[in-house]
LOMI-916388 format. One record per residue (C-alpha): residue in one letter; chain; x, y, z. Coordinates in nm, 3 decimals. Each point is the difference from the previous one (the first is absolute). Layout:
atom type->A&mol->A&px->X&py->Y&pz->Z
...
//
This chain:
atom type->X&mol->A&px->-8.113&py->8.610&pz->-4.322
atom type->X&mol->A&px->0.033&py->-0.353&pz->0.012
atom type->X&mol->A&px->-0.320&py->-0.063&pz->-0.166
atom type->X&mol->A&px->0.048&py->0.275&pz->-0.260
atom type->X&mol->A&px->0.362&py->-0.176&pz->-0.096
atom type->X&mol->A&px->-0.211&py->-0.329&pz->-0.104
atom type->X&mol->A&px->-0.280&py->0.120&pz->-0.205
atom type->X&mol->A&px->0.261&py->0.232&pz->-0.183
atom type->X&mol->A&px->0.207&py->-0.339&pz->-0.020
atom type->X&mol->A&px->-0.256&py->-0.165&pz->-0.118
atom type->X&mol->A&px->-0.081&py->0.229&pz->-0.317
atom type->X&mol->A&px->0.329&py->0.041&pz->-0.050
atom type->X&mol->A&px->0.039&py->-0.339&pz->-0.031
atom type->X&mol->A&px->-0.325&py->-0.072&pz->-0.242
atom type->X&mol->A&px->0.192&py->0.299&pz->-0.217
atom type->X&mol->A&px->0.225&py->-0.346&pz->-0.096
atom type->X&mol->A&px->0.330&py->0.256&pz->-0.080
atom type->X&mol->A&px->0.233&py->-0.291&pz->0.004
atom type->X&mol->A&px->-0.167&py->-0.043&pz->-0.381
atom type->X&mol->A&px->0.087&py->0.391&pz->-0.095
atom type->X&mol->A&px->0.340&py->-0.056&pz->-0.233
atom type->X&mol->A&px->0.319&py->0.036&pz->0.251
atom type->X&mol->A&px->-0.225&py->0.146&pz->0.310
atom type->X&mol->A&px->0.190&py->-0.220&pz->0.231
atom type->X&mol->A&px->0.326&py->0.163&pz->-0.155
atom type->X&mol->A&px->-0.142&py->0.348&pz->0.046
atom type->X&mol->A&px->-0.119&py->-0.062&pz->0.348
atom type->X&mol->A&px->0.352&py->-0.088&pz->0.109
atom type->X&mol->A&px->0.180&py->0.257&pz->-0.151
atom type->X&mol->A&px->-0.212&py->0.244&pz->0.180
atom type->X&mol->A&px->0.047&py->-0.191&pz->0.285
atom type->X&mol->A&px->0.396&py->0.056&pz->-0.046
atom type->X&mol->A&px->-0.031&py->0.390&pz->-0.071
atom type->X&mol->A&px->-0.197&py->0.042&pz->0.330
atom type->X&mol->A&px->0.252&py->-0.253&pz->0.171
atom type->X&mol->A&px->0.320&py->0.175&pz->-0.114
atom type->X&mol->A&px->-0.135&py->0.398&pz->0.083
atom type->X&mol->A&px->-0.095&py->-0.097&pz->0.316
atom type->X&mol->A&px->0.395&py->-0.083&pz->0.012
atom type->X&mol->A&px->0.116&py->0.356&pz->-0.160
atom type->X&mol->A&px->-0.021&py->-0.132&pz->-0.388
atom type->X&mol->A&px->0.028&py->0.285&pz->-0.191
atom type->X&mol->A&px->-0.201&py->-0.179&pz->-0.272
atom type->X&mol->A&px->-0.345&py->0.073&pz->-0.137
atom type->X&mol->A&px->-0.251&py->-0.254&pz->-0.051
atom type->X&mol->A&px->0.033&py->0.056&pz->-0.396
atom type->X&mol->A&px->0.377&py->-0.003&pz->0.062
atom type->X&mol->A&px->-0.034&py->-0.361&pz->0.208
atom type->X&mol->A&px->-0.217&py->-0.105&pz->-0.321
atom type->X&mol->A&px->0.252&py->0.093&pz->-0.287
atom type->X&mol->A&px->0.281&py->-0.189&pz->0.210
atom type->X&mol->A&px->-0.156&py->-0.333&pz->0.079
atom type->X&mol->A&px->-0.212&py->0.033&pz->-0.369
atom type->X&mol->A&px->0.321&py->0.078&pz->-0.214
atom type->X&mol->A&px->0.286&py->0.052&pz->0.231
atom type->X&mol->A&px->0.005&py->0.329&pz->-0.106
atom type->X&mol->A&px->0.160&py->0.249&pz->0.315
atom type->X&mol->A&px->-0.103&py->0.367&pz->0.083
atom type->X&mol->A&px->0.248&py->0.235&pz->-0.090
atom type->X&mol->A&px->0.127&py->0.171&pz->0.307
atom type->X&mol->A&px->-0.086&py->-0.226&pz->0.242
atom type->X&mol->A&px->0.245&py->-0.197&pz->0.219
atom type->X&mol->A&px->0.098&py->-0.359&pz->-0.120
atom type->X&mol->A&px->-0.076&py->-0.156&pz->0.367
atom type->X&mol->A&px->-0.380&py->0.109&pz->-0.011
atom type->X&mol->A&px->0.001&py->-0.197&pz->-0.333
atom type->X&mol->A&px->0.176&py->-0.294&pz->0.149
atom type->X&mol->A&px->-0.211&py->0.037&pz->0.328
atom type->X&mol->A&px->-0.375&py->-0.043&pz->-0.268
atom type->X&mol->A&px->0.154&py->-0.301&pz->-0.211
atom type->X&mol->A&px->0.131&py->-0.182&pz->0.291
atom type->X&mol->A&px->-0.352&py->0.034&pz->0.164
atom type->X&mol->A&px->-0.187&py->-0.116&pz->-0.336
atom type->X&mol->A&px->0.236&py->-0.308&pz->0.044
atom type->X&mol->A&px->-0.049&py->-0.047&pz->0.325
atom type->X&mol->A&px->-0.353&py->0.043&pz->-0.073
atom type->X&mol->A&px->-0.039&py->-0.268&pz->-0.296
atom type->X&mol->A&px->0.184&py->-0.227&pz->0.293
atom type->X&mol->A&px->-0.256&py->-0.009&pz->0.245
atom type->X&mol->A&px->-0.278&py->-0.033&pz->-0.307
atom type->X&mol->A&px->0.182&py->-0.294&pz->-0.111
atom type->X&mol->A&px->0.060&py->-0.190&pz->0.305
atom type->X&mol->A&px->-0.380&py->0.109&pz->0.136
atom type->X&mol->A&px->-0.125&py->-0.258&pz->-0.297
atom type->X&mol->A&px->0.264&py->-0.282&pz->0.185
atom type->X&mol->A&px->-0.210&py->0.096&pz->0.361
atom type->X&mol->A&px->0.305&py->0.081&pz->0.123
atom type->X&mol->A&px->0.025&py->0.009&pz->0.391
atom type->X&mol->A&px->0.159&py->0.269&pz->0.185
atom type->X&mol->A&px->0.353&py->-0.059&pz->0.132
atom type->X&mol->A&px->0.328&py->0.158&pz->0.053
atom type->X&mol->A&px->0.163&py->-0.044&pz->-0.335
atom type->X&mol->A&px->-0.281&py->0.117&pz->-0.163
atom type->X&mol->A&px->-0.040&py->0.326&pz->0.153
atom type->X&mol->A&px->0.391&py->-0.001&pz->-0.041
atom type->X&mol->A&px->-0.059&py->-0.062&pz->-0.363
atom type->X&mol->A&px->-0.294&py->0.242&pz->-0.059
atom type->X&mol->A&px->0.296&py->0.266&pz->0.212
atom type->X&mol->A&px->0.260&py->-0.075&pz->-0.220
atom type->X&mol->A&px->-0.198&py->0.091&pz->-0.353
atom type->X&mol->A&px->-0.115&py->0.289&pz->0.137
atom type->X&mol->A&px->0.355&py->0.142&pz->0.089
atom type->X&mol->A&px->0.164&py->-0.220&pz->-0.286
atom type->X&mol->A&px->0.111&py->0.329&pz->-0.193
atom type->X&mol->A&px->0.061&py->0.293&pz->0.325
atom type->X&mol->A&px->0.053&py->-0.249&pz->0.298
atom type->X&mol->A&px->0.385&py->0.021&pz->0.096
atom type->X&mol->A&px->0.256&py->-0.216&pz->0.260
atom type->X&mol->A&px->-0.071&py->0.187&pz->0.304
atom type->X&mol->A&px->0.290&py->-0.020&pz->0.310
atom type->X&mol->A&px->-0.081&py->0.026&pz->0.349
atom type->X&mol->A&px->0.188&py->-0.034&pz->0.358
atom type->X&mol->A&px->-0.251&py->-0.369&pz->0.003
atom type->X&mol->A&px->0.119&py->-0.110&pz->-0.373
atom type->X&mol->A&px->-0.083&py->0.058&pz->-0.365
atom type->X&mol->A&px->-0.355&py->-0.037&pz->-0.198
atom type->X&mol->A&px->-0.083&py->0.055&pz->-0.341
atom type->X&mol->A&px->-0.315&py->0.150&pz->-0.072
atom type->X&mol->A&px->-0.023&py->-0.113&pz->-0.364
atom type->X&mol->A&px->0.043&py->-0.326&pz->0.124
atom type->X&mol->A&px->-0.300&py->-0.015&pz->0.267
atom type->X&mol->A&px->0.208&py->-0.014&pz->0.288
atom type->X&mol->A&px->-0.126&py->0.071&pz->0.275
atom type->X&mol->A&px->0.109&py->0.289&pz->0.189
atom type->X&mol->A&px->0.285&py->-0.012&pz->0.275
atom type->X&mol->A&px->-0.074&py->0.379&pz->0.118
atom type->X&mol->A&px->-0.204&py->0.165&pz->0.220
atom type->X&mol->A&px->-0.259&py->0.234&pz->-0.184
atom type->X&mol->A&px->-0.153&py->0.343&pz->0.090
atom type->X&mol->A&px->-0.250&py->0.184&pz->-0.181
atom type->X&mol->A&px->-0.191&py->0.301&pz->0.102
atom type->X&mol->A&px->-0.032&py->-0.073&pz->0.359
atom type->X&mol->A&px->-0.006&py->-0.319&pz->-0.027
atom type->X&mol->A&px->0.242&py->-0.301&pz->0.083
atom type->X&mol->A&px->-0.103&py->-0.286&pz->-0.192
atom type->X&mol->A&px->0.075&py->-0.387&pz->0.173
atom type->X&mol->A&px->0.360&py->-0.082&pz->0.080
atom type->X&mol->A&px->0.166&py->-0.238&pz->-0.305
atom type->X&mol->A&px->0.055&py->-0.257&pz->0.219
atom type->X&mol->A&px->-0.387&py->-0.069&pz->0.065
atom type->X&mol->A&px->-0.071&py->0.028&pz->-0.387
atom type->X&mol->A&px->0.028&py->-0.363&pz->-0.091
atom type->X&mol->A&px->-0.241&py->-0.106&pz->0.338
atom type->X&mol->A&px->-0.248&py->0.226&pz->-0.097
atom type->X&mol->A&px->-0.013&py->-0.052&pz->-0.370
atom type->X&mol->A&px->-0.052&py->-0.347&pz->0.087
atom type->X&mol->A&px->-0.279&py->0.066&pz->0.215
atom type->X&mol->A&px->-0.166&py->0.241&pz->-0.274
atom type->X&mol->A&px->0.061&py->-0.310&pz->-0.287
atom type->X&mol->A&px->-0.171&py->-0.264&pz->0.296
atom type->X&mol->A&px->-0.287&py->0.223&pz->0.006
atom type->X&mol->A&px->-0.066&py->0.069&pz->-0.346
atom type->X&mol->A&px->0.031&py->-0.364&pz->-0.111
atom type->X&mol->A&px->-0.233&py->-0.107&pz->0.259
atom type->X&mol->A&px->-0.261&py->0.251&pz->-0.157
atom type->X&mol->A&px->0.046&py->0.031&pz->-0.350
atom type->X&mol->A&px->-0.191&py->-0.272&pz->-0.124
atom type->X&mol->A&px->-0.281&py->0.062&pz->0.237
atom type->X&mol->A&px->-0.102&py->0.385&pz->-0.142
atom type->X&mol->A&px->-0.189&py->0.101&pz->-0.209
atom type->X&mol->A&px->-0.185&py->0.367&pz->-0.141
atom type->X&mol->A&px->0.080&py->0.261&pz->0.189
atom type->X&mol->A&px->0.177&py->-0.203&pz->0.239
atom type->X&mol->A&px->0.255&py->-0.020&pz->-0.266
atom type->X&mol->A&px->0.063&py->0.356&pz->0.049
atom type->X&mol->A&px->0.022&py->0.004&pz->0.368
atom type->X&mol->A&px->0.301&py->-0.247&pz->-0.024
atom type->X&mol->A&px->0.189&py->0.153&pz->-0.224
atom type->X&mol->A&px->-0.003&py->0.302&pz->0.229
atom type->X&mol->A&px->0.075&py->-0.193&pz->0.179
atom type->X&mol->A&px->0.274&py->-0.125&pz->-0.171
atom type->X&mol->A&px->0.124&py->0.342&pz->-0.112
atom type->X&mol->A&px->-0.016&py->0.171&pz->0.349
atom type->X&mol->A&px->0.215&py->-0.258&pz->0.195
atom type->X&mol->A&px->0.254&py->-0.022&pz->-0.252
atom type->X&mol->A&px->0.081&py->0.386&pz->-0.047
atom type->X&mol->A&px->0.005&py->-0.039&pz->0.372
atom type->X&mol->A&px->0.247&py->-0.265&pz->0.065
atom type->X&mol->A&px->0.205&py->0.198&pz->-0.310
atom type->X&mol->A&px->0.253&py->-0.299&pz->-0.055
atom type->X&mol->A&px->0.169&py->0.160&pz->-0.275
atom type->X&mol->A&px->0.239&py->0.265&pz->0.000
atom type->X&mol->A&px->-0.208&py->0.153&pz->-0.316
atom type->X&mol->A&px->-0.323&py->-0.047&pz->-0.194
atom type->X&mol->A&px->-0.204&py->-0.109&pz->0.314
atom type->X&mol->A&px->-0.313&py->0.220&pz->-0.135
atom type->X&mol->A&px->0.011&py->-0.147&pz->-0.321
atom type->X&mol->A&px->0.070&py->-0.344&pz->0.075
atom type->X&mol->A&px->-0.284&py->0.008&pz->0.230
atom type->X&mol->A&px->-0.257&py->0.170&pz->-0.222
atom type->X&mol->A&px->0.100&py->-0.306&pz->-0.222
atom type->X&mol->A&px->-0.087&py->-0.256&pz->0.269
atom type->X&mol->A&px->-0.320&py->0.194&pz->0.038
atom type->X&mol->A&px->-0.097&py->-0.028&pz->-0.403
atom type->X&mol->A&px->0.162&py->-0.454&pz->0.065
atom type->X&mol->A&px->-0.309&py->-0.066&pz->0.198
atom type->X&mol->A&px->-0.230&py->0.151&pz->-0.219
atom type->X&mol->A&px->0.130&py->-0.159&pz->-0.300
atom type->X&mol->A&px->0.047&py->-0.342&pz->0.188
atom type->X&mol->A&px->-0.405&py->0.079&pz->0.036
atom type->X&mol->A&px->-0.044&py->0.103&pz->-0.352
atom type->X&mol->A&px->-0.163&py->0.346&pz->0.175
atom type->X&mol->A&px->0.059&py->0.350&pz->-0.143
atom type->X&mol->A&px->0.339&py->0.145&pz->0.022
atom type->X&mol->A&px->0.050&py->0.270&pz->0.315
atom type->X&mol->A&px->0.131&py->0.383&pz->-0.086
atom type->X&mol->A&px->0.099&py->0.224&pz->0.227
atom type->X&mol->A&px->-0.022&py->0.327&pz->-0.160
atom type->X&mol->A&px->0.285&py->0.190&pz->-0.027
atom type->X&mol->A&px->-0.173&py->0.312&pz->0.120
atom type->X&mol->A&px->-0.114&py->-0.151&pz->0.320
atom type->X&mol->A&px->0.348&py->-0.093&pz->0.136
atom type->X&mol->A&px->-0.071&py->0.278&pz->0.291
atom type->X&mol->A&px->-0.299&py->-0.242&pz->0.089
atom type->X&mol->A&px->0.200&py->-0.311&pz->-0.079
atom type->X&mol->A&px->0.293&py->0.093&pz->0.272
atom type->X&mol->A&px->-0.290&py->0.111&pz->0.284
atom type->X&mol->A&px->-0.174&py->-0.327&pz->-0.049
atom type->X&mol->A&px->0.322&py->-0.195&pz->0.052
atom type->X&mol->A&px->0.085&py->0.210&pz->0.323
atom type->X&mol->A&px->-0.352&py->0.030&pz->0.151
atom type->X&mol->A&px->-0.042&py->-0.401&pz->-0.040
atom type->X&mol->A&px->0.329&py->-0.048&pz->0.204
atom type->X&mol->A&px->-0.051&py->0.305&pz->0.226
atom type->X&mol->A&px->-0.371&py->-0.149&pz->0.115
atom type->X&mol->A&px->0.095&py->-0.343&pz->-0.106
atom type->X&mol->A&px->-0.323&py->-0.048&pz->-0.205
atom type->X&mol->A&px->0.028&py->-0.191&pz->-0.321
atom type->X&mol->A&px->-0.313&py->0.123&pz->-0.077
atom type->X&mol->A&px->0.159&py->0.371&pz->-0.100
atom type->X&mol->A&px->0.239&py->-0.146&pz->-0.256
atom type->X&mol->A&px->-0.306&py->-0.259&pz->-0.144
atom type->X&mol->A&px->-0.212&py->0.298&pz->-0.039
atom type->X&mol->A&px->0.253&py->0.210&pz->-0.178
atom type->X&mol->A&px->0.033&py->-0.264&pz->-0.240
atom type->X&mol->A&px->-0.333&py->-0.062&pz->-0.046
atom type->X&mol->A&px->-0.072&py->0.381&pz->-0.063
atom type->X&mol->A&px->0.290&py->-0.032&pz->-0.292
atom type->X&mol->A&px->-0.188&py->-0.340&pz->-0.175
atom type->X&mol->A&px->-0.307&py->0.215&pz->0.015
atom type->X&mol->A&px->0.148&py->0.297&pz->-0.173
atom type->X&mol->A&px->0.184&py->-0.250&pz->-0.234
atom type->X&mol->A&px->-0.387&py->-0.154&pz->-0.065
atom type->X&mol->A&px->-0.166&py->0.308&pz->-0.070
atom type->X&mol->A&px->0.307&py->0.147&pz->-0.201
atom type->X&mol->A&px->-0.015&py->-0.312&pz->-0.251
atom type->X&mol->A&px->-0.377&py->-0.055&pz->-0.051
atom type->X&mol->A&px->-0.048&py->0.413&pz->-0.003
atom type->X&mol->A&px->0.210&py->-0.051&pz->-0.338
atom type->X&mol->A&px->-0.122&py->-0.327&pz->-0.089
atom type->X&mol->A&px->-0.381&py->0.205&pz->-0.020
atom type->X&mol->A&px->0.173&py->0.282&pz->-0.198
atom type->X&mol->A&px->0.083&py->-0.238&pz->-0.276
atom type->X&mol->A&px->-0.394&py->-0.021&pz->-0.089
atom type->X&mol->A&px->0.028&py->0.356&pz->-0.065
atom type->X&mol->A&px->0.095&py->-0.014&pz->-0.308
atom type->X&mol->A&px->0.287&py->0.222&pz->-0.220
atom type->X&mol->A&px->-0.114&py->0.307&pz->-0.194
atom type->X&mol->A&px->0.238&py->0.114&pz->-0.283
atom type->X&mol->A&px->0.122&py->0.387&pz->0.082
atom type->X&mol->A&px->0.105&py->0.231&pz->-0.283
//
């Protein structure tokens, strides 16, 4: 799989699609229609497209899934920006990256521990249960971000090809796992995912919005057997359907157009 994941890299890299007008653009807004369903956006990709292109909104659709896609496109043109400064990872950061992506639906939240904001990137002072599943208790959040951060500064100048990938997995698993916000965890960590490839100047990551079933089992196998391995493998599986998806239509292109009457 492995193996496959490089050669496709490789022509997908020689296809030099950073030169196609606004690719990069197109790539990420993708990226934020696949990032926003997997939350419940009731947006279409076309729909995502019309927004962030002409901030245009689709008529009968709630005003939150439209605030939930530009505040991601923000959030994304953050990381993009500060990926050029080589940015390292630390608390305020993923606080900052936290807050854009809630900037527009995040809310004060009051508990029996305190008050958070999740439009602010605080992080949470709850306990959170999902599906079976009780994620780490808020008071261990800061100690194990920290630990996360340690470990991918010690290692992110030291990848490279398809090691790339495995770290941010990497990156991406831990973080939905710790879940230090009281909202936009997926998203925000998704986000993290696409930082180290852009600090790497590597191919943006999608995870289709169609294979969220396989997205959630590859989260809770990888904790369940504690293997790493699962989650890197899911995500290499998605770069490879991203690879063949792009250069299948790159190919078309030589096709040609024929005029229909």
């Amino acid at each position: 799989m492995w193996k496959e994941l490089e050669i496709l890299r490789r022509e997908y890299l020689n296809l030099n699609l950073s030169e196609v007008l606004n690719y990069e653009k197109f790539a990420m807004i993708s990226i934020v229609y696949n990032s926003t369903k997997i939350e419940g956006c009731s947006l279409t990709e076309n729909d995502t497209k019309v927004l962030l292109e002409n901030d245009i909104t689709a008529k009968g659709k709630p005003l939150s899934d439209h605030l939930m896609v530009k505040d991601h496109f923000e959030a994304f043109k953050f990381i993009k920006a500060e990926s050029e400064k080589k940015r390292k990872l630390s608390l305020e950061f993923i606080q900052e990256i936290a807050a854009l992506v809630m900037n527009n639906t995040g809310s004060e939240v009051n508990t029996v521990s305190g008050s958070f904001n999740t439009s602010e990137g605080d992080f949470r002072l709850a306990q959170v249960y999902v599906d079976k599943k009780y994620f780490p208790d808020f008071k261990k959040i800061k100690k194990l971000l920290l630990k996360l951060i340690k470990e991918v500064n010690d290692r992110i100048d030291k990848v490279d090809g398809v090691d790339v990938l495995k770290l941010s997995a990497d990156v991406h698993y831990n973080l939905v796992n710790i879940h230090p916000f009281g909202d936009g965890n997926g998203r925000t960590a998704r986000l993290l995912m696409n930082y180290i490839q852009l600090f790497h100047n590597e191919p943006l990551v999608k995870i289709f919005t169609e294979d969220r079933a396989d997205y959630i089992d590859a989260l809770n196998d990888t904790e369940a057997k504690g293997d790493i391995s699962i989650f890197r493998d899911f995500i290499c599986m998605q770069q490879i359907k991203f690879f063949k998806s792009e250069i299948e239509k790159f190919r078309g292109k030589d096709k040609g157009f024929n005029l229909l009457f």
